[in-house]
N, C-alpha and C positions, 0 to 999 in steps of 0.2 A: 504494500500500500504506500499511496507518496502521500507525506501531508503538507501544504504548504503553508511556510512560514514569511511575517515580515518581522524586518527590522526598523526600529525605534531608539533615535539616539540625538542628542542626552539626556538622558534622566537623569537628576542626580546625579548626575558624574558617570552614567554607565551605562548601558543600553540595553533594552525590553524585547524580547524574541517572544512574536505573538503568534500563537498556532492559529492561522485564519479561521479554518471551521472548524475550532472546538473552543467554543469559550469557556473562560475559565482556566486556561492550560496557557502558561507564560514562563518568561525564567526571565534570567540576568546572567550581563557578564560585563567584566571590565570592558572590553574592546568586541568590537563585532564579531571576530574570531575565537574569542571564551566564550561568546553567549552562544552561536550557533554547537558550540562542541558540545556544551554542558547540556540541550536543548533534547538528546533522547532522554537524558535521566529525569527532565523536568517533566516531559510526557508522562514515562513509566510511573510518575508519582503520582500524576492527575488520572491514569488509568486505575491504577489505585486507588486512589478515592473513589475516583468511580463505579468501580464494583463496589466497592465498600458500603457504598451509600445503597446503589439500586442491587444489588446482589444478581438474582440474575437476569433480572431486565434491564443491566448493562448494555451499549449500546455499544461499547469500546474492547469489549470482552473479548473478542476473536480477532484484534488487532496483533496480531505475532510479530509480522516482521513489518520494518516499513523504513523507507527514505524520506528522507526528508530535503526538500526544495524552496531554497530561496526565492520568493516569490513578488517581494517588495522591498522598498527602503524609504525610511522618511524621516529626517533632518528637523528636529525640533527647530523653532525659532521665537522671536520676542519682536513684536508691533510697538510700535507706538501709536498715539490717540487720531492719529488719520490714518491709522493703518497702516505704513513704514516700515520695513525691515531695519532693525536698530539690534545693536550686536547685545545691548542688556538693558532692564530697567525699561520694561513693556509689561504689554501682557503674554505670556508664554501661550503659542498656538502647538497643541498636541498633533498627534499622528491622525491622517487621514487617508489610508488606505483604498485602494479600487476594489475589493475587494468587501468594504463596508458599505460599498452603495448597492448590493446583491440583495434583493427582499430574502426577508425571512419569511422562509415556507414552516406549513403547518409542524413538520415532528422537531423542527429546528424552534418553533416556541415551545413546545410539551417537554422538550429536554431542558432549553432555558430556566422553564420556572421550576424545575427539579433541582437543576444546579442551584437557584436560587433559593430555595427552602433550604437544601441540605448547605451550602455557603451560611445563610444564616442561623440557624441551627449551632451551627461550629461556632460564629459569631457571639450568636447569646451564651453559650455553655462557656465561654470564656470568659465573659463577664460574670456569670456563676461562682465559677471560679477563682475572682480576683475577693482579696481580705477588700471591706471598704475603706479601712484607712487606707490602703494602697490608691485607690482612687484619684487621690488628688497631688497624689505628689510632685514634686517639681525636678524632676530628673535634669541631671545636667548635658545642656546642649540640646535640650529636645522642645521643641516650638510650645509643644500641650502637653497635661496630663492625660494618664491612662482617659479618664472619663472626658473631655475634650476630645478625643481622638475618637473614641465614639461617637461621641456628639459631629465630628469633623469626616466623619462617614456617613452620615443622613443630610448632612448638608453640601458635600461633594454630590450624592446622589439626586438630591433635591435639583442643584446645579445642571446637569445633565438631563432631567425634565425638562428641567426650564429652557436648553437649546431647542429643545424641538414644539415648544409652545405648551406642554403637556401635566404640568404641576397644575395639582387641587387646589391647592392654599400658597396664599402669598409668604416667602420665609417670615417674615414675622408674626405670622400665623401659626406658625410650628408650635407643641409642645417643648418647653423649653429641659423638660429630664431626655438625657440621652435615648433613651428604651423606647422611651414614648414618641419622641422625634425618629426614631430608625422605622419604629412601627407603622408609624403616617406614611411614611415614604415610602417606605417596598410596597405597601399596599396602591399604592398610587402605580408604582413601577408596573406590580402584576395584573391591574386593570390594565395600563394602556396596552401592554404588549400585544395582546392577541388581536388588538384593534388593526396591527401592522403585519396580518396575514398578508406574506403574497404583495405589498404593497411598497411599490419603488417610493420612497421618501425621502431627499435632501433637502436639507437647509443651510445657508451659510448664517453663522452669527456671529457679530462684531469678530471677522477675519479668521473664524474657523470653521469647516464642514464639518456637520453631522448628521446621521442618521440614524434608524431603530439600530441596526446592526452594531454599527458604535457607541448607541449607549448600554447597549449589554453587556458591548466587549469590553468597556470601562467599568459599568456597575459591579460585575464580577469580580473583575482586577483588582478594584480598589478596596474591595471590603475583604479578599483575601491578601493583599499582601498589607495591609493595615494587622489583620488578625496577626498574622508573623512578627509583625513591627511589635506590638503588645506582649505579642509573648519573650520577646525578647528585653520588654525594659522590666517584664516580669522578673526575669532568671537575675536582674541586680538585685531583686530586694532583698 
């Protein structure tokens, strides 16, 4: 099986290897040359979870062997306020792939919002997990706390509605406890999505495209590689 992959750089200093059709499934590497190598063990991980999750109504299960093909690239960059490519101190325009303007067919949302249950699921059972004085700590070097950074996942996803016109509530309409704000939102997420059966949608806003496919492919992304970020300022306490 070939899967294809794009690349996304800079993140943070390092670049995002996106498996096109299987959201949810991503890695990192220093240079585009680490991300691609490290890139079957990122799969084998995500195929993993995914049985795990769907056991044998895995969709990924009988995946044995497969290549993998470089399929895209796209150069992060920073606008300024008429839209200007300006080397920093803009607003940063994300990855926009040919491959994100493809509608989403029917078993491509049925699988979506499985990943999304079972993403969030992990999500909440993490915050279960956290002591509440851990909550609010102020870790050195780090923008938020644990509980901010939740909160900073409902509102990144809030953001991403809001490209494509699709938020229920104005953000200061939000529940302002993290749980309660994640809650609003994915629920908003898993209404509109099936709305984009089959359905070619692009939008550009303030100097970047998006559409359904890309806000999947961020909505997933970001609440699992947050969920890693967390558990990692866990392991200093």
């Amino acid at each position: 099986m070939q899967i294809n992959i794009a690349l996304e750089g800079k993140y943070e200093n390092h670049f995002i290897v996106w498996a096109l059709d299987f959201p949810g499934c991503f890695g990192y590497g220093a240079d585009e040359q680490e991300a691609i190598i490290h890139f079957p063990q990122d799969f084998l991980a995500y195929q993993n979870w995914i049985n795990f999750k769907a056991g044998n109504h895995s969709w990924v299960r009988d995946i044995k062997d497969f290549d993998i093909r470089l399929a895209e690239r796209f150069n992060k960059f920073y606008v300024n306020d008429q839209f200007q490519i300006v080397e920093s101190q803009g607003k940063l325009i994300s990855s926009w792939f040919q491959n994100d303007q493809k509608p989403l067919n029917p078993s491509e949302i049925e699988q979506a919002l499985e990943i999304l249950k079972w993403s969030r699921k992990d999500f909440l059972d993490l915050w279960d997990s956290i002591p509440p004085t851990a909550m609010n700590i102020k870790f050195q070097d780090e923008r938020w706390t644990i509980a901010e950074i939740f909160k900073h996942v409902a509102n990144a996803e809030w953001w991403y509605l809001d490209r494509l016109g699709q938020t229920k509530n104005r953000r200061n309409e939000l529940p302002q406890h993290p749980l309660e704000r994640l809650a609003i939102v994915r629920e908003n997420l898993v209404e509109i999505l099936p709305e984009f059966e089959d359905i070619e949608f692009v939008q550009k806003v303030e100097g970047e495209i998006w559409s359904p496919r890309k806000l999947l492919r961020r909505s997933i992304w970001h609440e699992k590689d947050h969920l890693v970020h967390i558990q990692k300022l866990i392991s200093l306490l």
